[in-house]
C-alpha positions in Angstrom: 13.9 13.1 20.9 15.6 10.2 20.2 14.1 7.4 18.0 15.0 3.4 18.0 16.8 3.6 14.7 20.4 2.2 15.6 20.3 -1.1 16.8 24.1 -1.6 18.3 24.8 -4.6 20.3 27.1 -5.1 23.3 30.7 -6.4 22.1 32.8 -7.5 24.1 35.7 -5.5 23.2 33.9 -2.5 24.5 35.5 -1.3 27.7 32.8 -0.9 30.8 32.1 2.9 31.7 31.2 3.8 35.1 27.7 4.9 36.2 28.8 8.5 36.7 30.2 8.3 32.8 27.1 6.6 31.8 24.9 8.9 33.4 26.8 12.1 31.6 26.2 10.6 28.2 23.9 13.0 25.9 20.4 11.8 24.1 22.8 11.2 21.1 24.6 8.5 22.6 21.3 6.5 24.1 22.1 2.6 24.1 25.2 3.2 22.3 27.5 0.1 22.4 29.5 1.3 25.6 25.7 1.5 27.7 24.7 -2.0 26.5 28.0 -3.1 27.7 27.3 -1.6 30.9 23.8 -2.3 31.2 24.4 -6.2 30.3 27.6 -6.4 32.8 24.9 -5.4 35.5 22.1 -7.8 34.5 24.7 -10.4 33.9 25.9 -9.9 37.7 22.5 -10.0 39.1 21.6 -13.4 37.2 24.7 -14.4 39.0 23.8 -13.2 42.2 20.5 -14.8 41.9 21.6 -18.3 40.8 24.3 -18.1 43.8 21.0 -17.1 46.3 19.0 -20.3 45.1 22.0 -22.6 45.4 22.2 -20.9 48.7 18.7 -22.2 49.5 18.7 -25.2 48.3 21.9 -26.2 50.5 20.1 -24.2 53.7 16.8 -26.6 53.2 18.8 -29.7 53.0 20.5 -29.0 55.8 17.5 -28.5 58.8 17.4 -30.3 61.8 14.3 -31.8 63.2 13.7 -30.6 66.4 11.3 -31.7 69.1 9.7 -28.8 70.2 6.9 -27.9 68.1 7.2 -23.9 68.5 10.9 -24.4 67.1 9.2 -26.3 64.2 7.0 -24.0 64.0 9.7 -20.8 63.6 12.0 -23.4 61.3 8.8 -23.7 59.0 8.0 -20.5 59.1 11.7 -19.5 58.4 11.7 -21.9 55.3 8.5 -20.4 53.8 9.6 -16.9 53.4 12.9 -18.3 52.3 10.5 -19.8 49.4 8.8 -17.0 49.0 12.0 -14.6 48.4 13.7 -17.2 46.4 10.1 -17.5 44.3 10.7 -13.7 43.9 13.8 -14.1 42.5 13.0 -16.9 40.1 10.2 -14.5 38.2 13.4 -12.0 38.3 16.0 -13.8 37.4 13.2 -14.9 34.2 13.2 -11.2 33.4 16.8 -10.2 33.6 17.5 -13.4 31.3 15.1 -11.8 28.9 16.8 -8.7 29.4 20.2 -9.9 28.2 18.7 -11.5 25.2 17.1 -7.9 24.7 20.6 -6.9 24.5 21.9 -9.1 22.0 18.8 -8.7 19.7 19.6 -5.1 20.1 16.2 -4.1 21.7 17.2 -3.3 25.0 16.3 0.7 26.3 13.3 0.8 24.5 9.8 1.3 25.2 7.7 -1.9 24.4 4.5 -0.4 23.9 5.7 3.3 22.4 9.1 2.3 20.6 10.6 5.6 22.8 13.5 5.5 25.1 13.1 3.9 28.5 15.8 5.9 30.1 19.4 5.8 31.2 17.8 6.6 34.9 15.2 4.3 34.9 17.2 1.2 33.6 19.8 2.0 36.8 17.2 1.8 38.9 15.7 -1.0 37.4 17.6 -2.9 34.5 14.7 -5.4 33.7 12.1 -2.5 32.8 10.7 -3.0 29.5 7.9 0.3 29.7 8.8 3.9 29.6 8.0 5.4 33.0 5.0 7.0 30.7 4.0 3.8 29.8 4.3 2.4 33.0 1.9 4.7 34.7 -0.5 4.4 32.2 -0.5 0.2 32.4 -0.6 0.8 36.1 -3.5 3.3 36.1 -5.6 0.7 33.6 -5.0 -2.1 36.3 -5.9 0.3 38.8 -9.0 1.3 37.0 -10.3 -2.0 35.5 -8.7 -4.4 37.6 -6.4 -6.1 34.5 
């Protein structure tokens, strides 16, 4: 099993792997300085991505047209709400992948919060912001469930 001993941080010297290589890496390697590079290229494209969508938004709001009939207002307001909505989504994302890549840097990133254990290389590709073990995960999920946290 592999412990949070080494704390290596992303350089930038480090040259990107590729999912497939990062997904043939032993337990030895876990969060080795080639993964954080990989893993904090990722987040650092979806904070771009993110920004780019709520610029996005912002110029799509500015720009509506007022129209007379109130069933189009009606579908133009509607529209813009679950814009909002997404774009609300995103903000409380784009929060947590920021903390991610600080997470990174402070060398903490891959790790369980609650257990110290490794999060996994296959869980982090699926979702890079996780800061739980699946374990731990399930178990935070099943108290909510449970007690209504």
């Amino acid at each position: 099993m592999t412990t949070k001993t080494n704390k290596t941080t992303a350089s930038a010297e480090v040259p990107l792997i590729t999912e497939e290589q990062l997904l043939k890496m032993g337990e030895k390697d876990y969060m080795n300085a080639a993964q954080l590079a990989f893993f904090k290229a990722r987040l650092q494209q979806l904070e771009r991505d993110l920004l780019k969508n709520a610029g996005e938004t912002t110029e799509h709001l500015r720009e509506t047209v007022l129209v007379p009939d109130p069933a189009d207002r009606a579908t133009i307001e509607e529209e813009h709400a679950l814009e909002l909505r997404t774009r609300d989504r995103e903000r409380k994302l784009l929060k947590k992948v920021q903390q991610s890549i600080v997470s990174i840097d402070a060398g903490d990133y891959g790790w369980c919060e609650e257990t110290g254990e490794p999060i996994g290389v296959p869980r982090l590709l699926a979702r890079p912001t996780a800061t739980l073990s699946l374990e731990a995960q399930q178990r935070r999920e099943l108290k909510q469930k449970l007690y209504g946290d």
